[in-house]
NUKOL-847750 format. One record per residue (C-alpha): residue in one letter; x, y, z. Coordinates in steps of 0.02 Angstrom, whole numbers, plus 50000, padded with zeros to 5 digits. Each point is the difference from the previous one (the first is absolute). Layout:
BEGIN
AXYZ...
REM end
This chain:
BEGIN
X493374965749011X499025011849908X499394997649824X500105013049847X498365006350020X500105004250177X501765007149986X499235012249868X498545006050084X500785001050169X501285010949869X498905011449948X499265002350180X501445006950067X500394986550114X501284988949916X501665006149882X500924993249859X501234995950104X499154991450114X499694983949869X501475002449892X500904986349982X501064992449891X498674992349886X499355014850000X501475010349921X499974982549867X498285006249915X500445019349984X500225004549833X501864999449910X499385018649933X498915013050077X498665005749895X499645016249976X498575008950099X499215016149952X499645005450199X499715015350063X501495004550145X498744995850160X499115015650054X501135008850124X501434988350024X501295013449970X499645011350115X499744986650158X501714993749908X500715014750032X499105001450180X500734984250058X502015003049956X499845017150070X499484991050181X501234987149978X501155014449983X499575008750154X500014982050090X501934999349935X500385015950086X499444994050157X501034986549958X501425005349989X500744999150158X499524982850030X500524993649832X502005007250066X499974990750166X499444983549904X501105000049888X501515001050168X498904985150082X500154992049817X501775000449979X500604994150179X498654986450017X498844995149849X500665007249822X498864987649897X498245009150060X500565017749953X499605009549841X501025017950001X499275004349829X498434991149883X500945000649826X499294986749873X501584989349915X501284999450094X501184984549997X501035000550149X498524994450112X501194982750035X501465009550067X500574999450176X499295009950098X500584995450171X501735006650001X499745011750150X499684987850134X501294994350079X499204992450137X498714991349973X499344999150161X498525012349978X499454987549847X500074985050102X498935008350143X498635006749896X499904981249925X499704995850168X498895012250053X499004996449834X499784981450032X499415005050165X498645013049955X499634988049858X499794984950096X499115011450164X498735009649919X499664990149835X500614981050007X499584989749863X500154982350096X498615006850142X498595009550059X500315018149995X498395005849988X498344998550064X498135003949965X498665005550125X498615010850044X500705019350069X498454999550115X500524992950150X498264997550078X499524988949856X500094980650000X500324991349845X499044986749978X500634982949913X499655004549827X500745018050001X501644990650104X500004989549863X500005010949857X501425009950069X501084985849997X499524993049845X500145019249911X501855000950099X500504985049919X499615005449852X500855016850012X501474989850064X500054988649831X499845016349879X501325005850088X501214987149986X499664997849808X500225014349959X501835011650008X499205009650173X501404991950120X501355004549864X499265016550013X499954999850170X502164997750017X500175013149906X499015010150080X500534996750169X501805003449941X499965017349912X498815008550156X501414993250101X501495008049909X498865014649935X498575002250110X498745000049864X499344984449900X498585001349868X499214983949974X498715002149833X498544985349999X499304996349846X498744985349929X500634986349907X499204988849879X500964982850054X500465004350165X498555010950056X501185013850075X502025005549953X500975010350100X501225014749930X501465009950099X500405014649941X501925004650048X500715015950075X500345014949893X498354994749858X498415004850115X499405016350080X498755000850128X498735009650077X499074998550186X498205006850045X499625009250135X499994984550107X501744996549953X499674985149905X500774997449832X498435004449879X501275002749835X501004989749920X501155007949815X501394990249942X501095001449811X500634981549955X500724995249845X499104985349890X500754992649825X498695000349857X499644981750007X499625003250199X498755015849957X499064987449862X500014987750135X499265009950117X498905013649952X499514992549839X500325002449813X498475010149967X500505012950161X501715002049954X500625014949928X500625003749815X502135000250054X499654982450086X499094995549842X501115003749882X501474989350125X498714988649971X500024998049832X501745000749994X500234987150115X501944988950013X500885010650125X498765014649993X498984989050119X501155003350153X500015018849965X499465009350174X498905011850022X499705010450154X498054997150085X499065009650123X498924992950129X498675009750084X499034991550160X498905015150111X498265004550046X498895001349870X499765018650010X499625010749841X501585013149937X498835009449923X500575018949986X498945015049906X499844995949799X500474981850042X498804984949950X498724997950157X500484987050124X501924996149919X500904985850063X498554991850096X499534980149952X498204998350001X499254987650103X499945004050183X501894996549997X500985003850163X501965002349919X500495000349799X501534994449906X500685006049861X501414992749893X500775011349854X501935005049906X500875011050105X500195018049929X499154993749837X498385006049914X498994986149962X498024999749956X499784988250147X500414995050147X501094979650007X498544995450133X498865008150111X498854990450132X499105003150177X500284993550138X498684996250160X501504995850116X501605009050012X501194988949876X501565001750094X500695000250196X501485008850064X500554996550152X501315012050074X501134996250137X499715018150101X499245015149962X500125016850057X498585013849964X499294999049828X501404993049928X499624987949849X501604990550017X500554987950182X501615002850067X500774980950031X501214990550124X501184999049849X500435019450003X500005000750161X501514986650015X500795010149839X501465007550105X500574983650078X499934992849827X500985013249929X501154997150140X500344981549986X500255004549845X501385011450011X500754991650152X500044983649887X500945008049873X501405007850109X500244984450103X500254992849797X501155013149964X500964998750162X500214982849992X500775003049827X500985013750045X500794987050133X500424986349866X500415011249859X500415019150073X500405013849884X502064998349946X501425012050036X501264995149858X501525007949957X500075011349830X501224987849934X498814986049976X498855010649874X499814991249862X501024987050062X499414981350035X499124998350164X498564990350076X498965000350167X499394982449971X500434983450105X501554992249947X500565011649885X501545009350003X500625018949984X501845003949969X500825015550065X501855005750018X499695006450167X498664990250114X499855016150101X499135008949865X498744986349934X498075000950054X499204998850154X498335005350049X499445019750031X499484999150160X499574981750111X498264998050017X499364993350159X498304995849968X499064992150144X498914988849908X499054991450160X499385017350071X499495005749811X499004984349991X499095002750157X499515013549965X499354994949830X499094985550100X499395008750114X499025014349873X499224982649908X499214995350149X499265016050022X499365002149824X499364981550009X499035007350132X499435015149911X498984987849874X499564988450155X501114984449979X499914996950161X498204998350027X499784989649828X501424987450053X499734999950167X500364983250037X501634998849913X500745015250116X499234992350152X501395004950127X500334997050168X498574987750110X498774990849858X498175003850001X499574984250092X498135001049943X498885003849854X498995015050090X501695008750042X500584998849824X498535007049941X500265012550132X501825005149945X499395001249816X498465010450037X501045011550104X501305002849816X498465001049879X499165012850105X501175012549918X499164996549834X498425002050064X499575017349904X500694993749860X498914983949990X498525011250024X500565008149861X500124985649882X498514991250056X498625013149958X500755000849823X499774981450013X498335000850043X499645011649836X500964984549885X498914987450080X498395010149973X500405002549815X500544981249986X498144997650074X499085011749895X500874992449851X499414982850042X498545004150019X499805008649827X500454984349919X498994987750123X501124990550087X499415004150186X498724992850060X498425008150043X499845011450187X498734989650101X498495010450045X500985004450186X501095009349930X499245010349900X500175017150065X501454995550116X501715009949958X501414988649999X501675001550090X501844994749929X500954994250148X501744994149961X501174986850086X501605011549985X501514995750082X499585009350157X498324991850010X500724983549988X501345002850146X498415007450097X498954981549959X501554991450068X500245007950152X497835000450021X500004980049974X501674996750092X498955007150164X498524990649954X501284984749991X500645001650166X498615006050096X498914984449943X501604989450040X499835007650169X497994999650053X500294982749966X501574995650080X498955010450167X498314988249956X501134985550035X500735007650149X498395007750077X498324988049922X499075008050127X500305018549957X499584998049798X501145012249959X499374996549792X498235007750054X501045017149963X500124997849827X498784998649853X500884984749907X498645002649867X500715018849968X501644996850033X500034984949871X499435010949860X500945016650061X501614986449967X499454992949834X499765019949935X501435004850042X500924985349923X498925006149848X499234981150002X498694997149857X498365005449991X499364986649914X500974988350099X498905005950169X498464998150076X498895012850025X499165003450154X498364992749961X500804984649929X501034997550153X498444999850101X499194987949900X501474989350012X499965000550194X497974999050020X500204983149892X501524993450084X499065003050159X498284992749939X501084983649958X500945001550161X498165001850097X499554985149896X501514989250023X499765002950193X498024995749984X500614981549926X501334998250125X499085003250131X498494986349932X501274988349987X500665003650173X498284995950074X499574987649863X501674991050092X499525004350180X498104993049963X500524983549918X500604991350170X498745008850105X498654992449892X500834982149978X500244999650203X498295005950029X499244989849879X500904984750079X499335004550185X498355000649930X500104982849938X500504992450143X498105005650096X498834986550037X498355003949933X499144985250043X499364995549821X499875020149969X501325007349864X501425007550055X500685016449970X500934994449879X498754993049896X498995018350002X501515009049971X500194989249838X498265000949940X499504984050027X498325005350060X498954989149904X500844985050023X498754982749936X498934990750111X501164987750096X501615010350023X499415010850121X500304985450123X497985003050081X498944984850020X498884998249820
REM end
């Protein structure tokens, strides 16, 4: 956590927003009544004011016909993450708002295809990501292998403290329905980084001329205890003061706020102040916060950024378009379909147990009843009621029908790949490498879209990096690295059915060198494969630790010492092996020799023992 200090200066830099430490102790200390400052309105504010809401407004008419279709894909599928209209105070947010489905089969399949995207491409209970050099000619050595899997750890543990898999759900689920999903990053003071997504019908965009998203405009509402909160008592303008003031209810009074995220180019025009609009400080995009179609001397917040703030991942493009087309309008008709089909099988059924009445004009006004049990009384039974016309509604084709236009929009949002096993039919997959087969053959289909996703990925987890690194809590690059662009490769969901089916074949074609060693000893079949490459080709792909390995060198020193203490273990056995062969040789030999008569001379024996200089008299010679 950062202290006061730092949070200032890093403030006043340009790097590092109100908003970005506010917190609720914070909002505690700001003062119960604003205090008048004689300020002059910041030089030029107006005008890039007035430059900003006059591009948002051009960004609405291109708009426009996106903002129609979404709000159709809202309605049939996902009501709760359209806005039709930004209008501040307006208290029938809780009202259902789901009264035009009625099927929800298109809800229930973009739940599933969520979870699956979520859990393929971004899975908070494994590795989905993974850090290495992009130059495939160089070899890491330990401490660069090392520091990749200590820095991925510690993107990993950001990441699950703060909100960024929330995020990620969300995210997942509205480019799925709507093809487009803004993500905005920003840095936190407890939990370095928080996530925001921005719903359909509040944000504009705008692609560069490499059709990636490069601006970002949005109008939100905020109450005036939320715009204290945020952008901070002394920023705030003099209507959110004076709510302020006021405060009891005039606390949760909205107010309508525009949100500004693009290059930080200057909108300078002729007469206008010199460089207008541009942050100082070598900044690559700006921000600016401010009241919506209010003059105010200043903007809510401004700031720079150095990496783009925000990712939007879009489902498909064509041409320059700013906004993705998605699976969800493309399954729209059949949708719309079940829908209507599920409402005239209702209506049949009920025209079948209570059909529209013929009665005769006798019984107006007269007691009568159509309910079970009850009784009508006429004078003449052949003019009571009976039904119109007879309905015979055939209910079992109807619902095949119905049936069979769920499967195929289950299909549209790839059910059938994400639950694979539980609509196995027919023979079973008897092994692992054929059903890693089956499911790499259904997730190919999402292959452009995963593509997609995962270089808007790669821009979170660089920011996530960057940010970390700001605030020191990566370790320092080892001197190999230095110099050495780095590569993002994910473990998507396609990349993990591709690992399966790579170490399945490494499982059975080990399984079956050896079964043809045992068969054929003399061939050595095993001399065809490097067991030393083959071991660590297995333990990558089944993304084994790091740190958990040996490297190279330290494998060889392991094997030079186990055979230096092999060498020696064979250099004592084989001492004691003649040490036990030379005993009884010796003892036999030495016997033999002390069986020879020397005459009075010493025997072998005796030499062999040293007794050379035996004392006068035992030498057995006359004295």
């Amino acid at each position: 956590m950062l202290d006061a200090s730092a949070l200032a200066r890093r403030s006043d830099d340009g790097l590092l927003a109100h908003y970005e430490f506010a917190n609720d102790s914070l909002l505690a200390k700001s003062p119960a009544l604003a205090k008048l400052k004689w300020y002059e309105e910041s030089q030029g504010w107006e005008e890039l004011r007035l430059q900003l809401e006059q591009r948002l407004y051009g960004l609405r008419n291109w708009r426009l016909s996106w903002w129609e279709h979404w709000a159709k894909l809202a309605e049939a599928i996902l009501p709760r993450r359209y806005h039709w209209l930004i209008v501040p105070n307006t208290m029938t947010r809780g009202l259902a708002i789901n009264q035009a489905i009625k099927d929800p089969t298109g809800s229930q399949a973009v739940s599933v295809c969520v979870a699956g995207m979520r859990s393929g491409l971004m899975s908070s209970s494994r590795p989905w990501f993974k850090l290495k050099p992009s130059l495939s000619a160089f070899k890491p050595d330990r401490d660069a292998e090392l520091w990749f899997e200590d820095t991925q750890d510690r993107v990993y543990r950001v990441l699950a403290g703060s909100n960024y898999y929330n995020a990620g759900t969300q995210m997942f689920e509205d480019l799925t329905v709507f093809g487009t999903a803004p993500k905005i990053m920003y840095e936190d003071r407890e939990s370095v980084i928080r996530c925001y997504n921005p719903c359909a019908g509040e944000y504009y965009l705008g692609a560069g001329s490499d059709g990636r998203i490069n601006s970002f405009y949005r109008t939100f509402v905020l109450t005036a205890l939320q715009c204290v909160q945020m952008f901070g008592i002394e920023n705030c303008s003099e209507q959110i003061l004076t709510l302020w003031e006021q405060k009891g209810s005039s606390l949760e009074t909205e107010i309508v706020i525009a949100h500004a995220i693009e290059p930080n180019f200057s909108v300078q025009m002729p007469g206008m102040k010199e460089n207008l609009g541009i942050i100082p400080g070598n900044f690559t995009y700006k921000e600016y916060y401010w009241e919506w179609g209010k003059y105010s001397a200043k903007p809510l917040s401004k700031r720079g950024f150095r990496q783009k703030p925000f990712i939007c991942p879009r489902w498909t493009t064509v041409s320059n378009d700013a906004y993705g087309r998605s699976v969800g309008m493309d399954a729209l008709p059949d949708i719309l379909q079940c829908h209507l089909m599920t409402m005239r099988q209702a209506e049949g059924i009920e025209k079948m147990m209570r059909p529209p009445l013929l009665a005769s004009l006798g019984l107006k006004n007269q007691p009568s009843s159509i309910l079970p049990g009850k009784v009508t009384y006429v004078e003449d039974i052949t003019k009571g009621m009976k039904s119109i016309y007879d309905v015979k509604f055939d209910v079992e084709h109807m619902s095949a029908l119905i049936e069979k236009i769920e499967a195929r929009i289950q299909r549209w949002f790839f059910n059938d790949a994400f639950q694979m096993m539980d609509n196995l039919e027919g023979v079973q997959p008897r092994n692992e490498m054929e059903i890693a087969e089956r499911r790499g053959e259904k997730l190919q289909r999402l292959g452009p879209v995963v593509e997609n996703v995962e270089g808007e990925l790669a821009d979170d987890i660089r920011r996530v990096m960057a940010i970390m690194q700001r605030r020191g809590l990566l370790l320092p690059m080892p001197a190999s690295l230095r110099g050495i662009p780095m590569e993002i490769e994910f473990d998507s969901m396609i990349r993990v059915a591709q690992r399966a089916a790579e170490t399945a074949v490494m499982e059975k074609s080990i399984t079956v060198v050896t079964n043809l060693k045992q068969a054929y000893p003399d061939e050595h079949p095993e001399d065809n494969i490097n067991i030393d490459k083959t071991v660590r080709r297995y333990l990558d792909l089944s993304n084994f630790p790091k740190s958990c390995m040996n490297s190279e060198e330290e494998r060889d020193q392991a094997r030079q010492g186990r055979a230096k203490a092999m060498a020696e273990q064979a250099k004592q056995a084989q001492a004691m092996q003649a040490a036990t062969h030379t005993a009884p040789a010796v003892a036999g030999a030495a016997k033999t020799a002390s069986e020879i008569d020397t005459g009075g001379m010493m025997n072998a024996l005796q030499i062999m023992g040293g007794m050379g200089g035996a004392a006068p008299g035992a030498t057995g010679l006359p004295q």
